[in-house]
Each structure stands twice: as C-alpha cells, then as structure tokens.
N, C-alpha and C positions, 0 to 999 in steps of 0.2 A: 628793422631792416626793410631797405621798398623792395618792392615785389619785381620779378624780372622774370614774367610770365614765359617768355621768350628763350629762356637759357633750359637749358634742359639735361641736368644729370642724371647719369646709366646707374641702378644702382642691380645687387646680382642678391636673390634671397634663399633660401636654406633648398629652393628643391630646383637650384641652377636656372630661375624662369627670369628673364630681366623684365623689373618694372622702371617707370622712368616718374620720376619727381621733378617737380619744379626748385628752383636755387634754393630759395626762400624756405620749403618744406622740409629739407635736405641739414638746414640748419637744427641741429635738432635740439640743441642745450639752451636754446635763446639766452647766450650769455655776452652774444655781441662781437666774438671773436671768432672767426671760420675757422673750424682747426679741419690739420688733414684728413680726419676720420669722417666727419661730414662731407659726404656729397665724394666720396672717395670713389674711383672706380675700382672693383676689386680685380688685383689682377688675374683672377681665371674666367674673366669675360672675354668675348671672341674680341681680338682685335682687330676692329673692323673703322672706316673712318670714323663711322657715326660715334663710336665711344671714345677716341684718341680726340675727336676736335672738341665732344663734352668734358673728358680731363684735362685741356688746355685751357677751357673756360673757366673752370674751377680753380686751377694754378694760379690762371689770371686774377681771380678776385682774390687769390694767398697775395697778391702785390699790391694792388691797385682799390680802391683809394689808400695811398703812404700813412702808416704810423707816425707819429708825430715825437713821440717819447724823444728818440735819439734825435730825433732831428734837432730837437732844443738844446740837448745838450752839445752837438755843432756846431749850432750857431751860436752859443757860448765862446765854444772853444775859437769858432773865426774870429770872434770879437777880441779876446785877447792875442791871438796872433797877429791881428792888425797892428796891437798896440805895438807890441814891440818890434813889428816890422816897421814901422814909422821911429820908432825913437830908441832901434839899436846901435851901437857903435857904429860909430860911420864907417871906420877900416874892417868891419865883420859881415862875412855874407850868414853869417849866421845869427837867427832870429832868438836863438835862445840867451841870447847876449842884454835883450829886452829887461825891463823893470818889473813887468809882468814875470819872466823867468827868472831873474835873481831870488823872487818873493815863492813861486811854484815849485821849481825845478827839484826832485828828488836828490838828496845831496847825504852822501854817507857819512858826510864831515858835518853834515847838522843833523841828525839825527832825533838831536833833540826840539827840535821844531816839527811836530808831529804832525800840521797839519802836509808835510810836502807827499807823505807817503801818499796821499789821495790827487791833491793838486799837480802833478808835474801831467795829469793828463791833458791838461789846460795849451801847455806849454808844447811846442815843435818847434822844429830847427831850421824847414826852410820851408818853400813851397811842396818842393816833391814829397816831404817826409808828411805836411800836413793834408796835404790833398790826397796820398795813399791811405792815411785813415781816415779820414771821413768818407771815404767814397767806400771803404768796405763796412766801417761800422752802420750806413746809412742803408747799403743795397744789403747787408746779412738781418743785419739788426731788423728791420721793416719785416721780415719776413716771422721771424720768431716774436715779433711781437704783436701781432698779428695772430700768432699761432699761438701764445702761452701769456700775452697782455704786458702790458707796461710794467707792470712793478715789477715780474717775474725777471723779465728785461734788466732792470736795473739793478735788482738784486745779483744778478750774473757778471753782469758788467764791471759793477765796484768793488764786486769779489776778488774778480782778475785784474782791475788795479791796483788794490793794497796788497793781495798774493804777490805779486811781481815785484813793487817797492822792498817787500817787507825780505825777502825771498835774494835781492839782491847785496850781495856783501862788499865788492868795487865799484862800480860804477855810478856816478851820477845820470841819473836817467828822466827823457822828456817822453813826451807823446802820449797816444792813446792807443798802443798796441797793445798792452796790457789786460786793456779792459777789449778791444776788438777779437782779440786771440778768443778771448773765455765766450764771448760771443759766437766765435765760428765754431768751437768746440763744443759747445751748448745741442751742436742741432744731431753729432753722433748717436747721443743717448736715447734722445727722440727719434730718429730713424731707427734706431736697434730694436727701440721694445714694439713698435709699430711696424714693425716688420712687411708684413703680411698687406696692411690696408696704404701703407705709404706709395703713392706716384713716382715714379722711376727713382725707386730707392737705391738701386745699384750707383746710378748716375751721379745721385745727391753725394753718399756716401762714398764715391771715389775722389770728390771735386771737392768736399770738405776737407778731407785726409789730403788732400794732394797741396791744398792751398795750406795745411795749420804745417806740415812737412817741410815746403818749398820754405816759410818762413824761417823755421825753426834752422834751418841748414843754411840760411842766410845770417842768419843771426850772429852763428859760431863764426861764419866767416869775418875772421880777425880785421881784414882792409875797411870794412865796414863800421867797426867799433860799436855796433849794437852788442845791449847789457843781454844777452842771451838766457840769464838766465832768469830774467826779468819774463822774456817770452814763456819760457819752462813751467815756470809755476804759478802763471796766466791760463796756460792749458788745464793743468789739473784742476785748479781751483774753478775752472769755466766746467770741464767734465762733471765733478760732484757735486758743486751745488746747481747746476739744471737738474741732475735728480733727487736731488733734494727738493725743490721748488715745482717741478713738473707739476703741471694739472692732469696728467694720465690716469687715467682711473686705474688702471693697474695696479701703481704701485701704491694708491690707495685701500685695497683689498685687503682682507683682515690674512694675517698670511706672512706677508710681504712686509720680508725684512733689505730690499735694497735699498731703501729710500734711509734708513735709521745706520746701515752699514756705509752709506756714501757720505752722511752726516758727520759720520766719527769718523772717519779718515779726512774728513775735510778738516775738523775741528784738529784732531792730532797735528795736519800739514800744518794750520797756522800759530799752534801751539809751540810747535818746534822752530819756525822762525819767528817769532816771537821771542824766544829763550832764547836761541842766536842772536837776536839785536841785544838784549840785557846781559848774557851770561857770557858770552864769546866775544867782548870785544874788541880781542887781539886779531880775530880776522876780517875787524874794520879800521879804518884811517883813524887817527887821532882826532876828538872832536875838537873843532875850534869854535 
C-alpha cells in the first residue's frame, strides 16, 4: 500500500491517551484489505473535528479506489441485457423476452435444467429493474469487498442466488436481487460482532435494515409480481453464510461455536428446499 504520510488516524490506547498514526501503519494485518477495525476511531474519543474529519478519511479509503469483483460480474450482466434488449420481441417492453432469457431465466416448469437456478441472475426485465441492481450490488458490494475480499464476496452472493431459486415454488424469476439482498444482509453480522470499533454503527445498521425491509415489503406487494420469496431466502442465506465466511477474528477464537451454528442452519435451510424441489413436487407446475 503507498504511503499517505499526510492522512492521519486518531487511534485511543488502554490508558484513554490518544496517539495518531499514519494510514499506512494503522494497517495492521498487511493483507491488502482495510477492514473497519484498522485505523477505526474508537468511539469514546472526544468528538472533536480533528477525529470526525480523520474518520471520514478512513470511511473514504472503505470506498475508494472501487473493488472490481462485482463490478465484473455487471458488466457480465450489461452484456447480456444488451442482447436481449436488441433482439426481444418487438410488441414486448419487456427484455426478459430475449434469447439470452429464454436460455437464463429461472423457470419452475424446467426445473430440470439446473443450470437456471444460478443463471436467471444474468437476465432483467427492463431498464429500471436492471439499473436498480447494479447500482446497489456495485455501491454495497465495493464496500464488503473491500472489507472481507473478493471471494468472501462472491461466496455470499451465489449463495443468495441459488437460496432464492431454490427457495421459490411459483414464480419464474429474473434478476440479481437475490444475490444483492445477501449482499446488503451480509454487513448486519459484521456490524453486530464489531460493535464497539465500528464508525457510525447505529447509522449503518438502521440504513441496512431499513433498505433489506423496504424491499422485502415491496416484494409482497402483489401489483408488483415480484417472487418474494425468492427475496426471503436471499436474506437468510446472505445472513449465515457472511458468518460463516467472515474473516473476524472473533469468531475464529477457540470457543466460538457461531460460526459452526450459522453453518448448520444454513446447510439445513438448503437441505430443506432442496427436498422441496425433489420430494414436493405437487407444490410446483408440472414440468414440461
């Protein structure tokens, strides 16, 4: 990491005396990724500007230079909605009408074409529906990946897209809320156990909950005909396996059975719909 002599984090040490570190020294795991616990202001420092503009600075480099991970898998996703906005039905304002959706598109009546349950992320329905997920999977997503790395990232992501397929029993379903949802939910777990060293935790944690809520109560609503319950078990499956996955040292600790408890409830949830797509076929369409 270059040096940025110039930045200056407040850090507070065991006998209340504030000493100040440079960006770069503040980094303390050199694993290449700022997490919140580096260079954190603690909150029982006097709240004075000097420590509120060096916690802005810090915030700042949580954003800035952008993670790349999701952003690939974006401009993925633009690339196939191109297609099929060029060469959907002409009489359809709708893009999932595309060739690229006929092949993606999560579909209860083919079920046996395994790969849709992953694929219908690919696939959106129009602009509005594809420019509202990319712009939160790119502005949430950069930040946790950032904070917990790429793969961590992606293992949350594809979780909350096959949870949500797998999870629905009517609906054909498109998009990448699925995997967005597990993404916004992802960051509760890591605000809760960090409680204490986290930057305006209350804030985070009102704005997650208020955005993964606002959805989920959208979802239900019927005029809409979003698969709601595709959203539902996006949520859980984004909840447990971030702490399953977490690099927290925490729940690293010899001890610490949440991380092996959030395992097996995750494994049970996809166990169970699982056994629902094989065992329960009467509460899906008839495959054609």
């Amino acid at each position: 990491m270059e040096s940025h002599s110039s930045t200056i984090v407040p850090i507070q040490n065991d006998d209340e005396n504030i000493q100040t570190l440079r960006f770069d020294e503040a980094h303390v795991d050199h694993d290449r990724h700022l997490d919140h616990r580096e260079g954190a202001v603690n909150p029982q420092n006097p709240n004075n500007a000097e420590s509120e503009e060096s916690n802005l600075q810090t915030m700042w480099k949580l954003w800035w230079p952008p993670s790349f991970g999701l952003i690939i898998i974006s401009c993925i996703q633009l690339f196939f909605f191109l297609i099929d906005e060029i060469i959907k039905n002409v009489d359809s304002t709708n893009s999932a009408t595309g060739p690229i959706a006929k092949l993606f598109t999560y579909d209860p009546m083919k079920r046996y074409e395994f790969w849709r349950y992953l694929t219908y992320m690919f696939v959106h329905k129009d602009y509005g529906h594809f420019i509202s997920n990319l712009f939160l999977q790119i502005v949430y997503g950069n930040f946790l990946e950032k904070n917990q790395g790429w793969w961590r990232v992606f293992v949350i992501y594809f979780a909350g897209v096959v949870a949500g397929s797998l999870g629905d029993p009517i609906h054909s379903v498109v998009g990448a809320s699925g995997g967005v949802l597990s993404i916004i939910t992802a960051y509760i777990p890591v605000i809760i156990m960090n409680w204490k060293k986290m930057p305006y935790r209350k804030m985070q944690l009102i704005m997650f909950v208020s955005v993964i809520i606002g959805i989920l109560i959208d979802s239900i609503d019927n005029k809409y005909e979003i698969a709601w319950l595709t959203h539902f078990f996006a949520v859980m499956a984004g909840f447990l396996v971030s702490i399953v996955v977490s690099k927290d040292q925490k729940l690293k600790e010899k001890g610490n059975i949440k991380r092996w408890i959030a395992l097996a409830c995750y494994v049970i949830l996809m166990l169970l719909e699982i056994c629902c797509n094989i065992f329960y076929s009467y509460y899906f369409p008839v495959q054609i």
